[in-house]
N, C-alpha and C positions, 0 to 999 in steps of 0.2 A: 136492614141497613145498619151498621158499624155509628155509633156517634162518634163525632168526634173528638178529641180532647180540647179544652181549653188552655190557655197558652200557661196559666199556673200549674195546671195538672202537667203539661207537657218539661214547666222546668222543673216539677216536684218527683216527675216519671228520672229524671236527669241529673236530678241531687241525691236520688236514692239508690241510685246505681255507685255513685261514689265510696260511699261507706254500708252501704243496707242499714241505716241507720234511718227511719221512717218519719219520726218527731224530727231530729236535726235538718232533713230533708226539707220539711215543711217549714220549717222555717225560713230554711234558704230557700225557699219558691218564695217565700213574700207572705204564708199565713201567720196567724195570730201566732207571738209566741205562749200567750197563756192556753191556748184552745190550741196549739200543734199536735199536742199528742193526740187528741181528739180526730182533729181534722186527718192526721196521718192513717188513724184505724181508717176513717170513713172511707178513704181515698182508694186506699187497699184494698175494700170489699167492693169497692167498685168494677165491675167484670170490663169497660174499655180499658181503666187503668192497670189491672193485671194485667192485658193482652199489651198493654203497651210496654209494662216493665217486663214481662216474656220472652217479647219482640227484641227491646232493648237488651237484655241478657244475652241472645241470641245473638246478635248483630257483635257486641262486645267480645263475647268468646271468638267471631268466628276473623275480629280483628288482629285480634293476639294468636291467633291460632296454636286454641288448647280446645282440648275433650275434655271427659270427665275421666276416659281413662286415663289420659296424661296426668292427672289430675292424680288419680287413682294411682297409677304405677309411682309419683314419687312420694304418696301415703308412704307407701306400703317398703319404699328405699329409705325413707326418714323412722319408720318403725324397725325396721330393717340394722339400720347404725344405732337405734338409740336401744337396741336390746343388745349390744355385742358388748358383752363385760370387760371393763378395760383394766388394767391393774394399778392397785393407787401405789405412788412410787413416793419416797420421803427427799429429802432435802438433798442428797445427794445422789439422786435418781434412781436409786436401788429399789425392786419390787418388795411392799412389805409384804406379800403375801394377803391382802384383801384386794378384793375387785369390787369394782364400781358400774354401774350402768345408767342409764338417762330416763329413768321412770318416769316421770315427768312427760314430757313430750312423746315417749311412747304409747303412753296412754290416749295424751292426744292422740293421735294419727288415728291410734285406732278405734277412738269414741269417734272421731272423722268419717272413716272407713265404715265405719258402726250402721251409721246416721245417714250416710249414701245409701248402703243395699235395704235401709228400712229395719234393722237388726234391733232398734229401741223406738219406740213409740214415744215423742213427747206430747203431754196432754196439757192443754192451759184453758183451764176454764177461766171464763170473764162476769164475776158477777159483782154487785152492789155491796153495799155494806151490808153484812152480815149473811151473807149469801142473796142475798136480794136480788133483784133485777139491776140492771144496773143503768144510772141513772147520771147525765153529765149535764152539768146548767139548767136543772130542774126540768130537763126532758128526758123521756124514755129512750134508751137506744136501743131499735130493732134491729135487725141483721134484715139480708136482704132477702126480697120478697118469698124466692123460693124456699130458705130456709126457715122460713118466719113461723109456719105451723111446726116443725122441728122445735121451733126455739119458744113457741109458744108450750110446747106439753110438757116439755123438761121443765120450764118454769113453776107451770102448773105442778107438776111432780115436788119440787123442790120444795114448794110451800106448804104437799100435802107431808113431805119427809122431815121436814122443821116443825110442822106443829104436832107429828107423830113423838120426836123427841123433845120436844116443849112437854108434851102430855107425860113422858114416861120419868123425865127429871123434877117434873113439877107434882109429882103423883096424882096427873089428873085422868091416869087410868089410860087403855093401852091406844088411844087417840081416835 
């Protein structure tokens, strides 16, 4: 059986549709602003609250009615114009003979485009000070249950790979 949300979770599901902006979100639901970012991670690993920001993505696309390929085709019209070399013209409108293009926003679309079909992997490890575990108002922050052995052995790893290079910079032999 589904739990429900709470009526916070419900405007934080509502504020973060606005900008995906997850801390400013929580804020605007009414949580702490010193603990928002905090509170914004927890909120997110929360598997109703995914289903509900999901839901809500779902519901919102299908009010404006757009895809991703819509989405996609005017990528790919905006990289499209911004790659067509235009001619820079001087004060009396005459071609000087150099062309210009929109690199810039080309790139966007297509780091865009990129990052839709999966084409770059971003990676964002979340650790503690000094690779540490990490650690918010002198408690531990687990990840959720099923990940927790996952997130326990990398840890575990991480402190046997830190005291490997503690041992080899401090010459106290190969750890």
């Amino acid at each position: 059986m589904a739990r429900k949300l709470t009526a916070r979770q419900e405007r934080f599901v509502a504020e973060y549709l606005i900008d995906l902006n997850a801390t400013q979100a929580a804020i605007r639901a009414g949580y702490s602003q010193k603990r928002a970012s905090e509170m914004a991670y927890q909120l997110l690993q929360k598997p109703t609250v995914q289903a509900a920001v999901e839901q809500a993505k779902k519901a919102q696309a299908k009010r404006i009615q757009i895809t991703a390929d819509d989405v996609l085709r005017d990528l790919v019209e905006i990289k499209n114009r911004c790659m067509q070399a235009m001619p820079v013209l001087d004060r009396e409108g005459k071609e000087t003979g150099m062309w210009v293009f929109d690199a810039k926003d080309a790139n966007k679309s297509l780091e865009l485009i990129g990052k839709h079909l999966g084409m770059f992997v971003e990676k964002k490890e979340i650790t503690g000070k000094d690779g540490g575990p990490l650690v918010a108002g002198g408690v531990l922050v687990v990840p959720e249950v099923d990940a927790a052995d996952a997130w326990l052995k990398r840890a575990e790893e991480t402190v046997i790979e830190q005291k490997i290079v503690k041992a080899k910079y401090t010459g106290g032999g190969d750890g």
